[in-house]
MARSERO-486902 format. One record per atom (N, C-alpha, C): x, y, z; residue in three letters. Coordinates in steps of 0.2 Angstrom, whole numbers, padded with zeros to 4 digits, always signed. Layout:
# residues N
XYZALA/...
END
This chain:
# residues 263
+0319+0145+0521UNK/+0319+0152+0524UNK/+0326+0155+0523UNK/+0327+0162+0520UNK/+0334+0164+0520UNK/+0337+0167+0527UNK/+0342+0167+0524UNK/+0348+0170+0530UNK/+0344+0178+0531UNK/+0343+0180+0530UNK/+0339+0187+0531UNK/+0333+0186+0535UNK/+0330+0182+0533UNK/+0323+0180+0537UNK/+0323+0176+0542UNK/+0329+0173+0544UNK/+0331+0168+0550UNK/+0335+0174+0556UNK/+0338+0180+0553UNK/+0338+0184+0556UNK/+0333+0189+0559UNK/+0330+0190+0554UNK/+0324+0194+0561UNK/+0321+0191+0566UNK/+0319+0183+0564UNK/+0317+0178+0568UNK/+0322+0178+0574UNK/+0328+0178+0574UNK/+0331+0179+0578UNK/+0334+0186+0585UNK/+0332+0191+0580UNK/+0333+0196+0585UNK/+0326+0197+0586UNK/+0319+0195+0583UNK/+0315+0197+0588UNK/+0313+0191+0592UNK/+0316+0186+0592UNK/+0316+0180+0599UNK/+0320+0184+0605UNK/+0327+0187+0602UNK/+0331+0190+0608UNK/+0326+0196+0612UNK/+0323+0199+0607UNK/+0319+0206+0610UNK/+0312+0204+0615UNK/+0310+0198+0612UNK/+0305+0196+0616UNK/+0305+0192+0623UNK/+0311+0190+0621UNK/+0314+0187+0628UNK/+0317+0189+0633UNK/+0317+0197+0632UNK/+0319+0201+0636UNK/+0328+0203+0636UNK/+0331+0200+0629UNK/+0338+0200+0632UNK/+0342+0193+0629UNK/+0337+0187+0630UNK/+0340+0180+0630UNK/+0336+0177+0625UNK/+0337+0173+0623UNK/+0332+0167+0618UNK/+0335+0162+0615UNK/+0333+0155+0617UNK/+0334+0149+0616UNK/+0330+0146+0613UNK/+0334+0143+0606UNK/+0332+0141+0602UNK/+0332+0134+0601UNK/+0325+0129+0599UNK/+0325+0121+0600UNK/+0329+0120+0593UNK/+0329+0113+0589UNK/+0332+0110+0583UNK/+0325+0112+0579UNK/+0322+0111+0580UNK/+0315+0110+0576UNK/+0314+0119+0575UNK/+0312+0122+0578UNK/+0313+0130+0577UNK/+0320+0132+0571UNK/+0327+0128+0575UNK/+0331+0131+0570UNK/+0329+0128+0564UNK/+0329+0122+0560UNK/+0328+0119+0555UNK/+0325+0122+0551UNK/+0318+0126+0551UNK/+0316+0128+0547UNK/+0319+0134+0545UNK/+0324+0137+0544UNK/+0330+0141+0544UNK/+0330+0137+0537UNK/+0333+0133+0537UNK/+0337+0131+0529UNK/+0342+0127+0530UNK/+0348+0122+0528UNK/+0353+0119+0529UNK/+0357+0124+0531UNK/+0363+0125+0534UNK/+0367+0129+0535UNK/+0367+0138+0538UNK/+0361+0139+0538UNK/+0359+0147+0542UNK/+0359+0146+0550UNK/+0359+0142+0554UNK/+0362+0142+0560UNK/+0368+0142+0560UNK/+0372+0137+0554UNK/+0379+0137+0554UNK/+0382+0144+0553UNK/+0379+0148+0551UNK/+0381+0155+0547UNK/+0382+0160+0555UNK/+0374+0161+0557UNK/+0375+0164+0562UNK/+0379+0161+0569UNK/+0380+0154+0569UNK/+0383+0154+0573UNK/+0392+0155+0572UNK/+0395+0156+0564UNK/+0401+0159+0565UNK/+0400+0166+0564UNK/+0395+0171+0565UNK/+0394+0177+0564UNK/+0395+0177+0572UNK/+0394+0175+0575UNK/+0395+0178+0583UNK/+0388+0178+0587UNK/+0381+0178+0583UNK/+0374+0177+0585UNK/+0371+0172+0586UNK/+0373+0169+0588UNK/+0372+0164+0589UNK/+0375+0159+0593UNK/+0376+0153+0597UNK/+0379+0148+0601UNK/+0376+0141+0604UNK/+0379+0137+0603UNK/+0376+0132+0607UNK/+0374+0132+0612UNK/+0370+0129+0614UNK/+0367+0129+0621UNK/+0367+0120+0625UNK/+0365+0121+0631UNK/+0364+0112+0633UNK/+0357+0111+0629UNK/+0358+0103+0631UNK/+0352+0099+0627UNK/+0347+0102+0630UNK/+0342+0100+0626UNK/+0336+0100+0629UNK/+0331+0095+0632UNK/+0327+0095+0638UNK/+0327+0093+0643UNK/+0319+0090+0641UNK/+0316+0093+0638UNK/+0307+0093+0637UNK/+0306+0095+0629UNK/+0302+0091+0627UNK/+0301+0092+0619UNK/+0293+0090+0617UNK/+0289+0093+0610UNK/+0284+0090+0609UNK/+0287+0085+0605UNK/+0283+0082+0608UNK/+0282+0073+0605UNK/+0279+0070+0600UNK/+0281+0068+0596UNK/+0279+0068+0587UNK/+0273+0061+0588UNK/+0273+0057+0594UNK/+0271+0050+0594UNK/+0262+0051+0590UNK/+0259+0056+0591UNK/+0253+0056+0590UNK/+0251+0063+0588UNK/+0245+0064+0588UNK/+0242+0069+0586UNK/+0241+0074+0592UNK/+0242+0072+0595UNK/+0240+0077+0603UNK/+0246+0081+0603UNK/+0252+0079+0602UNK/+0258+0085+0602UNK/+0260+0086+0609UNK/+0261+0080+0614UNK/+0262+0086+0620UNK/+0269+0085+0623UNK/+0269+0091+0626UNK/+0275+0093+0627UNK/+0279+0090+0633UNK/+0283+0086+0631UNK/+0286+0080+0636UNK/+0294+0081+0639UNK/+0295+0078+0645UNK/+0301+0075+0644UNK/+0304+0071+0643UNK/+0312+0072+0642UNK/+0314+0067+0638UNK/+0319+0061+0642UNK/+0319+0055+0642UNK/+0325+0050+0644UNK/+0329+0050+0640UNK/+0334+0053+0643UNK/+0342+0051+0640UNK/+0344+0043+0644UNK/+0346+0040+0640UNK/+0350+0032+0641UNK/+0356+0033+0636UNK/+0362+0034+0640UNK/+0371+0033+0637UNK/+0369+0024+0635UNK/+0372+0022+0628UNK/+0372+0016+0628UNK/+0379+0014+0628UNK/+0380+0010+0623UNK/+0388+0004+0623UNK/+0392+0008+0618UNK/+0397+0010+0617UNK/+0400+0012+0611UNK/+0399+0021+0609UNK/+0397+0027+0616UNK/+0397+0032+0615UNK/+0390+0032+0612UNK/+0386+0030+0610UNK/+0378+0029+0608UNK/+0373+0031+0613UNK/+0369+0036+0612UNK/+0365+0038+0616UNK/+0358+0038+0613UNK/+0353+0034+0617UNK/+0345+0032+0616UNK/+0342+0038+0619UNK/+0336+0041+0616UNK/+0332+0046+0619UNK/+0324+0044+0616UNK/+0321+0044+0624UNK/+0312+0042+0620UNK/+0308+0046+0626UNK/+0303+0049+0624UNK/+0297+0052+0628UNK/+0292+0044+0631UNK/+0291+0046+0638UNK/+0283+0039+0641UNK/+0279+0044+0638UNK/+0274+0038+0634UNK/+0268+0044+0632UNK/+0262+0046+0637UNK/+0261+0052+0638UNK/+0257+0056+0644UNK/+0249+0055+0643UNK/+0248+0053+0638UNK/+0241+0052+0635UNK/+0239+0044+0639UNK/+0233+0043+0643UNK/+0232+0040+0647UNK/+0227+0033+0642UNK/+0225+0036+0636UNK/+0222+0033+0632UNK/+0227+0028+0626UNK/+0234+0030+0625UNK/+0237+0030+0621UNK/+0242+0027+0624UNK/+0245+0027+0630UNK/+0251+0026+0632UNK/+0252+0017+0630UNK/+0247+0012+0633UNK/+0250+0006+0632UNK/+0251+0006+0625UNK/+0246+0007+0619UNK/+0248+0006+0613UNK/+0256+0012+0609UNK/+0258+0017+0613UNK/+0262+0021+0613UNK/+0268+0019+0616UNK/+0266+0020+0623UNK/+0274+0018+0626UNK/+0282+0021+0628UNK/+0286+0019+0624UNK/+0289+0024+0623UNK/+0290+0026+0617UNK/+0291+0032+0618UNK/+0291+0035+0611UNK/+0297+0037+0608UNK/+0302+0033+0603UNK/+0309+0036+0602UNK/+0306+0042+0600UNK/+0316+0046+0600UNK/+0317+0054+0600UNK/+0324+0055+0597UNK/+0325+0057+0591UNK/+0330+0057+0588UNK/+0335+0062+0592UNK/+0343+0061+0593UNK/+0344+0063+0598UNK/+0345+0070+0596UNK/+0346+0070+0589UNK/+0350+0077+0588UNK/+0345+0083+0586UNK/+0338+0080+0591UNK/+0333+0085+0592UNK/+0333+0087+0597UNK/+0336+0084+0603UNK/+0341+0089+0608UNK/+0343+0094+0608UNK/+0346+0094+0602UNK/+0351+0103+0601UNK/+0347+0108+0602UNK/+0350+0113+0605UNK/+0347+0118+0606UNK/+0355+0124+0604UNK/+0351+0131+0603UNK/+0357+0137+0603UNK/+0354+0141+0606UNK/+0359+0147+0610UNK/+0357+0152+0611UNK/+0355+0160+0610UNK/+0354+0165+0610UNK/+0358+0171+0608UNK/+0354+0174+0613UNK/+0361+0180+0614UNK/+0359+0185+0617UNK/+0360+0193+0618UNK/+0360+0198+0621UNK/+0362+0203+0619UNK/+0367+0205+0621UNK/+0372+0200+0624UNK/+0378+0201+0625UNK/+0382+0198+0620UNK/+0380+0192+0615UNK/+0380+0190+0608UNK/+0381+0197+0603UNK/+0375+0198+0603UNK/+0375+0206+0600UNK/+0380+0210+0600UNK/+0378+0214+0606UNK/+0385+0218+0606UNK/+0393+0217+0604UNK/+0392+0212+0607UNK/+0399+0209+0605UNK/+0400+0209+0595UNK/+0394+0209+0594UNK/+0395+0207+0585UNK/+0396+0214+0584UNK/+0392+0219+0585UNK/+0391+0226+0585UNK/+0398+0228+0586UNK/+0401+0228+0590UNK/+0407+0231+0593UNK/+0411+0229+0588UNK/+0413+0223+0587UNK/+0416+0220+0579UNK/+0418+0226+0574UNK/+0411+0227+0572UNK/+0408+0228+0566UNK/+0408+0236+0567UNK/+0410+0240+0573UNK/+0412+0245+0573UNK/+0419+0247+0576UNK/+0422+0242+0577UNK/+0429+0243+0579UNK/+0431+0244+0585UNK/+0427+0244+0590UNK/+0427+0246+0596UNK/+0428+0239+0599UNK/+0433+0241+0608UNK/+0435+0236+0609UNK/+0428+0234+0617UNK/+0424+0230+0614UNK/+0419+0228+0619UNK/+0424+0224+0625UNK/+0421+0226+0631UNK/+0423+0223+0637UNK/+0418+0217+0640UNK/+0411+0220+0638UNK/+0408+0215+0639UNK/+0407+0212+0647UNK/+0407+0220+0653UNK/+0407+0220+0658UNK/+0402+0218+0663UNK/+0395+0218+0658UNK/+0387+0219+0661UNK/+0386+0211+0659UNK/+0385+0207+0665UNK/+0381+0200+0662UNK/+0374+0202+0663UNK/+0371+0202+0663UNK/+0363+0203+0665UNK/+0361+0205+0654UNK/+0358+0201+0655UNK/+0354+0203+0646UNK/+0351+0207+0645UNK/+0346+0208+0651UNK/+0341+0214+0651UNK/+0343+0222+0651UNK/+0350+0222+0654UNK/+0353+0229+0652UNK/+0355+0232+0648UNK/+0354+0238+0647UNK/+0361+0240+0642UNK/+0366+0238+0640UNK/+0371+0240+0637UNK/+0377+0237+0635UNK/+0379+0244+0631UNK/+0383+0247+0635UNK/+0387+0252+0631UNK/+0394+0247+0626UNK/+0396+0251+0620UNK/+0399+0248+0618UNK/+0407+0248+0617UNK/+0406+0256+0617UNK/+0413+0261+0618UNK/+0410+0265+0614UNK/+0416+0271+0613UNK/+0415+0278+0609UNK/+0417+0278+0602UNK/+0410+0284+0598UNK/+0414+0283+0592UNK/+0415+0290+0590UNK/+0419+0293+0584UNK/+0419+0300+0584UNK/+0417+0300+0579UNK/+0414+0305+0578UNK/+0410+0309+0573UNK/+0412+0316+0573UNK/+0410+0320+0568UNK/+0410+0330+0567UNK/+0410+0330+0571UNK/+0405+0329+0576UNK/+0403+0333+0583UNK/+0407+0330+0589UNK/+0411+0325+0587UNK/+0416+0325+0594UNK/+0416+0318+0595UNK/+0415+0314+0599UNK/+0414+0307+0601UNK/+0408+0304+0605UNK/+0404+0299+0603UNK/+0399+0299+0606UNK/+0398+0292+0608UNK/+0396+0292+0613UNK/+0394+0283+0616UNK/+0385+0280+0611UNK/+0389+0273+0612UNK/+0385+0268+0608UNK/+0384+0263+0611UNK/+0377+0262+0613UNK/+0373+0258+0619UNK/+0367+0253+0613UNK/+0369+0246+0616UNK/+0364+0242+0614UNK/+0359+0241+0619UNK/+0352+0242+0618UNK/+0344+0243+0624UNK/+0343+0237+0622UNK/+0339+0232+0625UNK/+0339+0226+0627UNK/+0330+0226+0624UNK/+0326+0231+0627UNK/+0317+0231+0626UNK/+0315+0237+0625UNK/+0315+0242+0621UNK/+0315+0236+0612UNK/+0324+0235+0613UNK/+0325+0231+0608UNK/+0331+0228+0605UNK/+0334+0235+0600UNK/+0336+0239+0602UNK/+0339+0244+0597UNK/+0345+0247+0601UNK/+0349+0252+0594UNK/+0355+0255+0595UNK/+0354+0260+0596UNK/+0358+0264+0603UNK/+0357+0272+0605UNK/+0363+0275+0603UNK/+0362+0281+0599UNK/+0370+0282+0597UNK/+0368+0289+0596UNK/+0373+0293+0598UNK/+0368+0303+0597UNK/+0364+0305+0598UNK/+0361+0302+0605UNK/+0353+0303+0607UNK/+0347+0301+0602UNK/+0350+0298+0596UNK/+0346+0292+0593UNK/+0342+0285+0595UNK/+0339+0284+0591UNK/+0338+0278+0596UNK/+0334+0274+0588UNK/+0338+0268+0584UNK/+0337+0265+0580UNK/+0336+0257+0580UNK/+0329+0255+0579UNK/+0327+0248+0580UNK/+0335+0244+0577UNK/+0337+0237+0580UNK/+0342+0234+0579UNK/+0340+0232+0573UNK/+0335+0228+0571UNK/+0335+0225+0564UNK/+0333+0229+0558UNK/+0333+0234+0559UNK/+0335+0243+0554UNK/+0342+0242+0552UNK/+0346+0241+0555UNK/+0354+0239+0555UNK/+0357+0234+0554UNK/+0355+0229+0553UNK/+0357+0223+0552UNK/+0356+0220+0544UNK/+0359+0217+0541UNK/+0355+0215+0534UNK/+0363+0210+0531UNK/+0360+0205+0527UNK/+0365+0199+0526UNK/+0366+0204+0519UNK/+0372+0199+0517UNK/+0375+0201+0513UNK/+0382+0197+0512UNK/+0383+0195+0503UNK/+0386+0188+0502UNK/+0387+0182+0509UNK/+0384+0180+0509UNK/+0381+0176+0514UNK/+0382+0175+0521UNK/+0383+0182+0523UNK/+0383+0184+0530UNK/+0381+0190+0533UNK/+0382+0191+0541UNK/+0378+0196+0543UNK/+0382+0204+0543UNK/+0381+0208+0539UNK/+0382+0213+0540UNK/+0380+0219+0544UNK/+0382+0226+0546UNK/+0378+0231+0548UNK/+0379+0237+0544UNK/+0374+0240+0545UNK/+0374+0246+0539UNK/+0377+0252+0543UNK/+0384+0254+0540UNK/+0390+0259+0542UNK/+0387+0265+0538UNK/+0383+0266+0531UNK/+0381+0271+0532UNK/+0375+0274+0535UNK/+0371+0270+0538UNK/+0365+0274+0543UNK/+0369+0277+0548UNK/+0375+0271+0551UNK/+0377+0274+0556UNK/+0379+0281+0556UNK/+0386+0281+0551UNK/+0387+0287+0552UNK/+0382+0292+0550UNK/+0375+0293+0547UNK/+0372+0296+0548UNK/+0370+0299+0554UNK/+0368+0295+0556UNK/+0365+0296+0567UNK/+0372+0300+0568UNK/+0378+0300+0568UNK/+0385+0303+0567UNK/+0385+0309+0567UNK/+0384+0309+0559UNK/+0382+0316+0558UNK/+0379+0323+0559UNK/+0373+0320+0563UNK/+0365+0325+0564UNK/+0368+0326+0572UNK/+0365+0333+0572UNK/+0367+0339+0574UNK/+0361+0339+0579UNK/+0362+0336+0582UNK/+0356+0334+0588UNK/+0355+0341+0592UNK/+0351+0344+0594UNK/+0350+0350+0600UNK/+0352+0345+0608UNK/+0352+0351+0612UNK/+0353+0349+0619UNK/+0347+0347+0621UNK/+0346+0343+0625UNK/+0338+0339+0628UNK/+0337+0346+0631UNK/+0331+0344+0632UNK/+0326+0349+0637UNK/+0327+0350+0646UNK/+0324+0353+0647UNK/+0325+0354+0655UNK/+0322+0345+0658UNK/+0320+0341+0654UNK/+0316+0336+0658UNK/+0319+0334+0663UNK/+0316+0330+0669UNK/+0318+0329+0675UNK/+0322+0321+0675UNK/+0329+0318+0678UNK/+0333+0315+0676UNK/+0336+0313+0682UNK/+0338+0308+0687UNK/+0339+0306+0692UNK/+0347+0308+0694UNK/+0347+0309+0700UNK/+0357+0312+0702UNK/+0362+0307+0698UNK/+0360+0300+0697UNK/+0363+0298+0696UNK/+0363+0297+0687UNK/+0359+0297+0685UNK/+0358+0298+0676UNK/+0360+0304+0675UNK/+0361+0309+0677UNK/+0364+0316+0678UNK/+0373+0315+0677UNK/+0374+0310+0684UNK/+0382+0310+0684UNK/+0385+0305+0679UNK/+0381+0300+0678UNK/+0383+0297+0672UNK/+0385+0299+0666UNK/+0377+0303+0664UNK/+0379+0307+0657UNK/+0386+0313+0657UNK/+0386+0316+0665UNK/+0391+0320+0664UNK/+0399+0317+0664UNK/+0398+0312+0666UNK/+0407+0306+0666UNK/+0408+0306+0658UNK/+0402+0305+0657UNK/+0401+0301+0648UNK/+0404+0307+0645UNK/+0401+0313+0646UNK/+0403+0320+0642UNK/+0412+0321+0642UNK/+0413+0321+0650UNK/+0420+0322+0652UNK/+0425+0317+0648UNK/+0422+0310+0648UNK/+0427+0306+0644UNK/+0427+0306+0637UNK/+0422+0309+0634UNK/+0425+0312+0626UNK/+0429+0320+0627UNK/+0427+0322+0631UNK/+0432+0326+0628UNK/+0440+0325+0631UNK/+0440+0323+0634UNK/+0446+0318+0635UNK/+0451+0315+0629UNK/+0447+0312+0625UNK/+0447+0309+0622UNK/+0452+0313+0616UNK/+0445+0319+0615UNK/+0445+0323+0609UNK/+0454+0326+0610UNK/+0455+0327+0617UNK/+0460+0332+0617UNK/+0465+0325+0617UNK/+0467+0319+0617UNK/+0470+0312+0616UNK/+0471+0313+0610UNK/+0464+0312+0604UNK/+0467+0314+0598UNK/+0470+0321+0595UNK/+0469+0325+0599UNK/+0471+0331+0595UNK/+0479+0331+0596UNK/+0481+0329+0601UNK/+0489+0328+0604UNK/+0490+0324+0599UNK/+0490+0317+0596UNK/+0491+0314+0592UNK/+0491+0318+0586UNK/+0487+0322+0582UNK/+0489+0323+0576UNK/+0494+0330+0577UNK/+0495+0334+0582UNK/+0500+0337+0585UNK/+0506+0332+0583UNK/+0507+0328+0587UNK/+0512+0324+0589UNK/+0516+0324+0581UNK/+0511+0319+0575UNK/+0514+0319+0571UNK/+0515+0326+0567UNK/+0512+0332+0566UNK/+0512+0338+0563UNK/+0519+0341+0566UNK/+0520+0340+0571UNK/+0527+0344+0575UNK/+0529+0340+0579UNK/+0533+0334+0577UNK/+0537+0331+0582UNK/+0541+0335+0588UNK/+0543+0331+0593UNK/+0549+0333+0598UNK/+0548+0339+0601UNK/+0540+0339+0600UNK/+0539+0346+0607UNK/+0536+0345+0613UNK/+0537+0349+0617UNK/+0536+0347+0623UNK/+0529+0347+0626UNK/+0525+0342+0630UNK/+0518+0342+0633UNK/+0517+0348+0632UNK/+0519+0352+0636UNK/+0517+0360+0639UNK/+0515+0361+0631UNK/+0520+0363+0627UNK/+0516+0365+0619UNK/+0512+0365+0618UNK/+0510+0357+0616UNK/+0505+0354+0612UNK/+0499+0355+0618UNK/+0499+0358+0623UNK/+0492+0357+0628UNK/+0491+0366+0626UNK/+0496+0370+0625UNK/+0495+0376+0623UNK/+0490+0376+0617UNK/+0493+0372+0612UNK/+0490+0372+0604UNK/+0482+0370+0605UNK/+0480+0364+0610UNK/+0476+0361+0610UNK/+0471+0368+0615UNK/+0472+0368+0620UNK/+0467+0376+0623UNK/+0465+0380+0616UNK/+0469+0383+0610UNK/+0465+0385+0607UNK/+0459+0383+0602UNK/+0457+0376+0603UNK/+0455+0374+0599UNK/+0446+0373+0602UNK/+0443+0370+0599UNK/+0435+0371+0602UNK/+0434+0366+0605UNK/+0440+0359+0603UNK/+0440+0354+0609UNK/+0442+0354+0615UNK/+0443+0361+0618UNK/+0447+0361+0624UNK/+0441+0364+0629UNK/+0435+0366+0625UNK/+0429+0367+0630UNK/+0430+0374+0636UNK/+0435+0376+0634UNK/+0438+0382+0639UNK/+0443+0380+0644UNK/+0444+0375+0643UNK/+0450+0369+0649UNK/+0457+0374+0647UNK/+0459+0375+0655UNK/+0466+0378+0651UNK/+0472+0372+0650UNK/+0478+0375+0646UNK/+0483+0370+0643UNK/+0486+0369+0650UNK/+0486+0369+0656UNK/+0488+0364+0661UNK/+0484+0358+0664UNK/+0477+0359+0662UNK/+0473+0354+0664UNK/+0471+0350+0658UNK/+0473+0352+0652UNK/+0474+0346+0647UNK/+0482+0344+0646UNK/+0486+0346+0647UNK/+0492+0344+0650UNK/+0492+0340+0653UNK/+0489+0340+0658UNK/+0488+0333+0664UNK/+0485+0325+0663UNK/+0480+0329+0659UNK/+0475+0324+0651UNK/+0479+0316+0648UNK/+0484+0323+0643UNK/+0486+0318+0639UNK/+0491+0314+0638UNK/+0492+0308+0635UNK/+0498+0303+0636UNK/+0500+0302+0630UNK/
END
């Protein structure tokens, strides 16, 4: 299996999982030598504790067992399954378990994100423990101003400009690691979304959105002082918050109230 195909396998474990999914030795293995090693210095992946219960190769029945860990002399650890088969066990008994079929990784959407935010420059906080949520990433700017980038958890996709694009759409290996594709992004960037409809939105997803609107344009008037700053050194706030009101990132705000704004 390739690194591209151990990938999908992977983000659609995390999407089915709701957010989280753990992965045995025997699942990763057929990946290929090395493709956990890959994804787990891409950031998608991680160790996780042993595992606790496995099927058991003893026989044809396959059943799903747990397992006796015994620490031996010398740092040496013994792992064997009792066999659960009532017909099979004297002749079975215990059944060794190689240990480093224990291993298990994990990944999750907080894995994600964090790769994502990487791979877009954004400095992720990584505020939200829960998997099943959201995961804002920070702002990116585009022609149209700056806009929030939210990783959705069910389906598993990236919300960027009132878009909304399947995660493994965006992902793709390449020389033998995990990429994302920067120009679909800035495509979604690009497009010139209309204003949503009158649709019904709760007080609170209302005041959200409008925090989210306020802090780019914050933002925008941040950047536009900056490139002020270097175009006319050594002038004063008052000025550059003057320059900046003319501009169409000033939303009608007069040059005292983005005065106030900028640093």
């Amino acid at each position: 299996m390739s690194l591209s195909d151990a990938l999908m396998n992977l983000v659609a474990a995390v999407e089915a999982g709701g957010g989280s999914a753990v992965l045995g030795f025997d699942e990763v293995q057929q990946w290929g030598q090395g493709v956990a090693g890959q994804l787990v210095d891409d950031g998608l992946l991680k160790p996780y504790s042993p595992a606790q219960s496995l099927v058991c190769h003893g026989c044809e029945e396959r059943c799903f067992s747990d397992v006796v860990v015994q620490p031996m002399a010398s740092s040496v650890t013994r792992a064997f399954i009792i066999c659960e088969v009532p017909h099979m066990r004297e002749q079975m008994g215990r059944v060794p378990v190689q240990v480093e079929r224990l291993q298990q990784w994990r990944s999750t959407t907080s894995l994600l994100a964090a790769f994502l935010a990487d791979k877009l420059g954004l400095e992720y906080s990584g505020e939200v423990t829960n998997d099943s949520q959201p995961k804002r990433l920070g702002m990116i700017k585009g022609q149209h101003g700056r806009r929030w980038v939210s990783l959705m958890a069910v389906p598993l996709s990236l919300e960027l400009n009132q878009q909304t694009v399947p995660l493994i759409e965006l992902l793709f290996t390449e020389a033998g690691v995990v990429a994302l594709d920067m120009p679909r992004i800035q495509a979604m960037l690009k497009t010139d979304v209309p204003a949503a409809g009158k649709l019904y939105t709760s007080n609170l997803d209302r005041r959200e959105a409008a925090k989210a609107q306020t802090q780019a344009m914050y933002q925008d008037w941040q950047d536009a002082y900056e490139v002020l700053l270097v175009k006319h050194p050594h002038m004063g706030k008052a000025w550059y918050s003057q320059q900046i009101a003319k501009l169409s990132v000033a939303q009608g705000r007069d040059s005292e109230t983005i005065r106030k704004r900028i640093k």
